[in-house]
Phi, psi and omega in degrees: 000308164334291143336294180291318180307312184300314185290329180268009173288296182319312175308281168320353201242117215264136186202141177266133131275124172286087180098041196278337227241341152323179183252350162279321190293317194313277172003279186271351131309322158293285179298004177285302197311341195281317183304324210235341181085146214305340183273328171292015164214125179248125198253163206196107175223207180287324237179128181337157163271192169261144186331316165304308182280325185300316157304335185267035169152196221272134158240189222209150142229137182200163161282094219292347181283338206265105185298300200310272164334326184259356169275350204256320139001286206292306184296322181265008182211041155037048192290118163256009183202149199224121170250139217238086203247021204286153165179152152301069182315145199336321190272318200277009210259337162317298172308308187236063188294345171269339179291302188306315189300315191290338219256311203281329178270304189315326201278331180307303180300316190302302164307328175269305159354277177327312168289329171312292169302030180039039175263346175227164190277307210208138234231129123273139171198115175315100209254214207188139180291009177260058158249357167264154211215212190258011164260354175320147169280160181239045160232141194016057160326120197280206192263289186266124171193183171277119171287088199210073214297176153229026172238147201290358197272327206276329178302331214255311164293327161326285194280359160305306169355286194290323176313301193311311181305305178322258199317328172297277203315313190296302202241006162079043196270147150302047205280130158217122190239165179227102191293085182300118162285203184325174170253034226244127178232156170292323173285336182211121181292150212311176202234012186107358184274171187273337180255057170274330192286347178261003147295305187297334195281335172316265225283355160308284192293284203292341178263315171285319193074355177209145182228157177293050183264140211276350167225168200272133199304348176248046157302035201302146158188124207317121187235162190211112165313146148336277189336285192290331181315310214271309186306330179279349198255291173324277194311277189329297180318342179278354182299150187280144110028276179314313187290351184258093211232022161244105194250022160285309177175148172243142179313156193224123178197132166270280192229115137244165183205227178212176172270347168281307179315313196293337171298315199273079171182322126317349168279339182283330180248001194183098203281270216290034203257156141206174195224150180231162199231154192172084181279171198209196186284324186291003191275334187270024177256331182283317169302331192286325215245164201298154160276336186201144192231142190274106195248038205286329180309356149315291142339295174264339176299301190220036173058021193287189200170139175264166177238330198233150179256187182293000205252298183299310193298288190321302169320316202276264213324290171284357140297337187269328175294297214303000000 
């Protein structure tokens, strides 16, 4: 009986991705489609995917701003569920802070808005450990804690939150989030972020043996293989109701480390890499943000659990470039 629920739950269940094109969306679009099946996730961005996502099933091209266009989306392939990944990210959202500010907040409303008006049951939207700030405390950052971003990417998620807290409380929308830390995949190259550098130096070190890094070698900051970034984004949505008993956002955590560990951990499959330091504007964007994050209520809420640390991760990543 479990079974026949779970599949006609699965049947039913029609789902956009916002930003498919992206280095999550690229990912967590592949793997909505092998669970739910390839017609049942319409992946959708500003601009084509790669060649990996484009073919395996129906895309879109939209604007995330554009309500009009993602209702008329949402109306043709009878879509229950938006997962919302489009945003501008830390480093490059500095440079064009009104652009970013338009792209990470309208698209958010534009998307809540729809679920208010019951077009679509249920809303995924990302937050970030840059919603946190240099009063933070930043050893095992809590759930509940002071918030006080100093970057428009961490302002533009701060109030996003609060919109999400909103729209539950207010209009009873199904609103769910995640406070993502680092990123790190193989598959697809940075993408504009302050933690990008523990993506570039893999491909750095097999192509180069040496890499060029932008923050200071005792950096600490909180990281995520892909595999759990994407597995963490599914269960919660996958989650009972009840079970979800944060609709601002919830803390997320794996790993952290510095650019020295992670070199002297590439040094173990590539003797001869070496790495140099040259910091930039992103290192005081980095001093800002948590060293390590307190996730348990993640945890204890909807069971989540990570599988891999840096050991697993660095194998996996350069068996898969080589």
């Amino acid at each position: 009986m479990l079974l026949l629920i779970i599949q006609l739950y699965r049947m039913n269940t029609v789902i956009l991705v916002l930003g498919a094109s992206g280095q999550i969306g690229t990912e967590l679009t592949q793997k909505l489609r092998k669970i739910y099946g390839s017609n049942h996730v319409i992946a959708s961005d500003i601009r084509e995917g790669s060649e990996e996502l484009m073919p395996s099933g129906p895309f879109e091209i939209i604007d995330a701003t554009d309500k009009i266009k993602i209702l008329e989306t949402v109306k043709k392939y009878n879509v229950t569920q938006v997962y919302l990944l489009a945003a501008m990210l830390s480093a490059t959202a500095e440079k064009m802070p009104e652009k970013a500010w338009n792209l990470n907040m309208n698209s958010l409303l534009a998307v809540l808005d729809l679920a208010k008006e019951n077009h679509i049951q249920q809303v995924y939207w990302p937050s970030s450990i840059a919603v946190f700030g240099p009063s933070t405390p930043k050893i095992n950052t809590p759930q509940q804690t002071i918030m006080q971003p100093s970057t428009v990417y961490g302002i533009s998620k701060v109030s996003g939150e609060y919109w999400c807290n909103y729209y539950h409380e207010k209009y009873g929308v199904d609103v769910r989030s995640l406070r993502y830390p680092g990123i790190i995949s193989w598959k697809t190259k940075p993408g504009g972020g302050t933690t990008d550098y523990a993506v570039d130096i893999y491909f750095k070190a097999l192509e180069d043996k040496k890499y060029e890094c932008f923050l200071s070698e005792n950096t600490r900051l909180p990281m995520m293989y892909m595999n759990d970034a994407v597995n963490a984004t599914i269960q919660l949505m996958q989650a009972k109701p009840k079970d979800i008993k944060i609709r601002t956002s919830y803390n997320l955590a794996a790993i952290d480390f510095t650019p020295k560990e992670i070199s002297e951990e590439i040094k173990k499959h590539i003797p001869d890499f070496q790495i140099s330091y040259q910091t930039d504007f992103r290192q005081a964007i980095a001093d800002s943000w948590p060293s390590s994050i307190d996730d348990s209520e993640a945890r204890q809420d909807w069971k989540w659990h990570h599988d891999f640390d840096l050991q697993s991760m660095t194998e996996d990543i350069l068996k898969n470039l080589k």
